[in-house]
Structures are given as C-alpha cells and as structure tokens.
N, C-alpha and C positions, 0 to 999 in steps of 0.2 A: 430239639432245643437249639440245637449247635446251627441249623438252618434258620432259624428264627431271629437269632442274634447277625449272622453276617447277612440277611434280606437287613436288618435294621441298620446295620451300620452300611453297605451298599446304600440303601434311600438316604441316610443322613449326609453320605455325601454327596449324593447330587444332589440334594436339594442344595447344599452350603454352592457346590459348584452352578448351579442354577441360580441361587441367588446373585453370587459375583457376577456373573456374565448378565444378568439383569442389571444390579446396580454397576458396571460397566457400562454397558449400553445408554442408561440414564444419563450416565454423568456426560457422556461423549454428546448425546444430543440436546444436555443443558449447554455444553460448551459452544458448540453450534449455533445453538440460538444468541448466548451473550453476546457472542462476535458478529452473526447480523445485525442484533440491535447496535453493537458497538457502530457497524461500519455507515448503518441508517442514521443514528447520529452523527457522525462526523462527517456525512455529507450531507445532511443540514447545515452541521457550522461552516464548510464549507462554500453553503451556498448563503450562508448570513450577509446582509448589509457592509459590515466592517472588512470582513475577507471578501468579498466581491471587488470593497476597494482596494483593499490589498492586492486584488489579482492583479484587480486593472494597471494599476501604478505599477506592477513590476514586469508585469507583459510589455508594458508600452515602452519601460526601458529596457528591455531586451530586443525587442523589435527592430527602437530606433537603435540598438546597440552602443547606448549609451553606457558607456565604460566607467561609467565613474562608482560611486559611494549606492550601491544598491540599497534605500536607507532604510527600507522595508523587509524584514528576513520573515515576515510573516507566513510567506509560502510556503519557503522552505522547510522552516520551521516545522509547521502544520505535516508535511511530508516526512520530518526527520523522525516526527513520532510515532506516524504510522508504521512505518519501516522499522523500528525500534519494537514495537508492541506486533509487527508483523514479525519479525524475525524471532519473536520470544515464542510466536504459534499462540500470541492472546488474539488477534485477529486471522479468521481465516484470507490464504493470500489470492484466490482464485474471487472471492468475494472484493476483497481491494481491488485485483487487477479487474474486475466487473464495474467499479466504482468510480476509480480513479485513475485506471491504469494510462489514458491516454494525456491527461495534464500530465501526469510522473514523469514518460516519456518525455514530452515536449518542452515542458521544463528544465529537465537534468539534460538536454542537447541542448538550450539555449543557453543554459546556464554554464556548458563547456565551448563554447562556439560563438564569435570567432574568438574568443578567447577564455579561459579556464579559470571563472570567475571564483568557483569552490576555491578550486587551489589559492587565487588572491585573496578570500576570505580567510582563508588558512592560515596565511604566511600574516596576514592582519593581525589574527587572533591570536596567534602560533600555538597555534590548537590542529595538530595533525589530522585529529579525528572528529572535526564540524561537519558536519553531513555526512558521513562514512552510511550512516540509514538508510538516507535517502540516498543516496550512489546503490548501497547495495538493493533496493527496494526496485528503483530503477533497472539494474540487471537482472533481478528476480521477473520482473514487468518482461522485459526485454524475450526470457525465455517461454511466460505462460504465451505472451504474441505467438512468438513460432511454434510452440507448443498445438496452440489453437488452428494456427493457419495450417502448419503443417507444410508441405511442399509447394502449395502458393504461396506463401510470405515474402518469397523473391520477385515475385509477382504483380504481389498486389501492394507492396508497401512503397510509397518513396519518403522516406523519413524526413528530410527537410519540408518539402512539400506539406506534408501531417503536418510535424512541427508549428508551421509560420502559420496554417490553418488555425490549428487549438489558440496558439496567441494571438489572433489577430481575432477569432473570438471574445477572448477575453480580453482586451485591448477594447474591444467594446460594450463589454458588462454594462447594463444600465446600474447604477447606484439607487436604491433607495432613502 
C-alpha cells in the first residue's frame, strides 16, 4: 500500500513538473513569435510612404551636414522605441539587429558626426535622457556586428564608408 501511494505521488509530480516546463516552453515560443510579428510590423512602418519621407529628409540633412533645426525627429523617434521595447526583451534584439541594425548604426554616427547633434537636442530640450534607447540600441547593434563577424569585423568594416552608403541610400528613397 505504502508503495502504491508514493508511485502516486512520484507521478503527480512530474506530471505537475512536466506540465510547467511544457507551459514554459509555450509561453517562451508565444513570445518569440509576438516579437517577429512585432519587428515584421515595424518594418513595414518603416518602410511606409510618410517614414520613407521622413528618412529622405533627414538623411539628406545629415549628409549635407546641415547643422541646423533637424525638424523631423521621426527617425529617431521610430529607433527610440525600438531600443526602449528592445531593451525591455519585448523585442527580440538579434531579430532588430537582422532588421534594422544597419540604419541604427548609420544613423546614431551621423547623428554624432561631425558634430553631436543628440547631445544639441539634449541641451534644446534639457532632457538628458532623449534618445538614451536609441544610443543604447545602437551599442547593443555595435556588439551583435562584432559579435557576428567575429575576427573579421576589423576587416571587413569601414564605418564611415557603411555609414554615408546607408544615407545616401536613403537620401534617395523614392516617395510614394
């Protein structure tokens, strides 16, 4: 009898312990999927009509490094939240860095180069922490890079070069 009862309570716990590590598993590859679709949508909006002009116009003043009133924060923007919702682990970040990772770069160096336009947004706003996301999203980017390359990354990268590529890309977006 006394064998009968601890077989029963032995099964009852692995089933319970089987169960969790099932609904575990579930829940880790609902999550997974929410943040594909998340990141499949937001590079559609990404590549929407209105943020295309948005790129264009803010490419083009970066390019020509025009210093002035950047009066389009819509890139950014678009980047801060990612980085924000990356940094929370609602977005996976090897998925962004798949997605995005080469505007992020190109951007967050144009955007400090030749002069550190964050920080003059900064001191505008005196709001210390305006893009702090997208900075940190950007280093995040920075490491999956070398991460990925690995010991050619010194190699194969000249960052300026990238950079003025991606914007001059987008410097030429068609507008619909």
């Amino acid at each position: 009898m006394v064998d009968l009862a601890l077989w029963t309570t032995t099964a009852a716990w692995l089933l319970a312990i089987g169960t969790l590590a099932a609904l575990y598993w579930q829940t880790r590859q609902a999550g997974r999927l929410n943040s594909a679709n998340a990141v499949i949508t937001l590079r559609e909006r990404f590549d929407s009509p209105r943020m295309r002009k948005a790129r264009r116009q803010t490419s083009e003043r970066l390019l020509n490094n025009d210093l002035g009133d950047i009066t389009s924060l819509e890139v950014l923007t678009f980047f801060e939240l990612i980085g924000a919702q990356t940094a929370r682990g609602i977005l996976d970040e090897e998925m962004v860095w798949e997605a995005f990772g080469g505007w992020i770069s190109s951007y967050a160096a144009a955007m400090r180069s030749p002069v550190d336009r964050i920080q003059q947004l900064r001191d505008l706003a005196r709001d210390p922490l305006l893009f702090h996301k997208f900075e940190w999203l950007d280093k995040r980017i920075g490491i999956l890079d070398r991460k990925q390359l690995g010991t050619r990354y010194v190699e194969v990268t000249n960052p300026a070069e990238e950079n003025r590529l991606y914007l001059r890309r987008e410097a030429d977006l068609e507008i619909e």
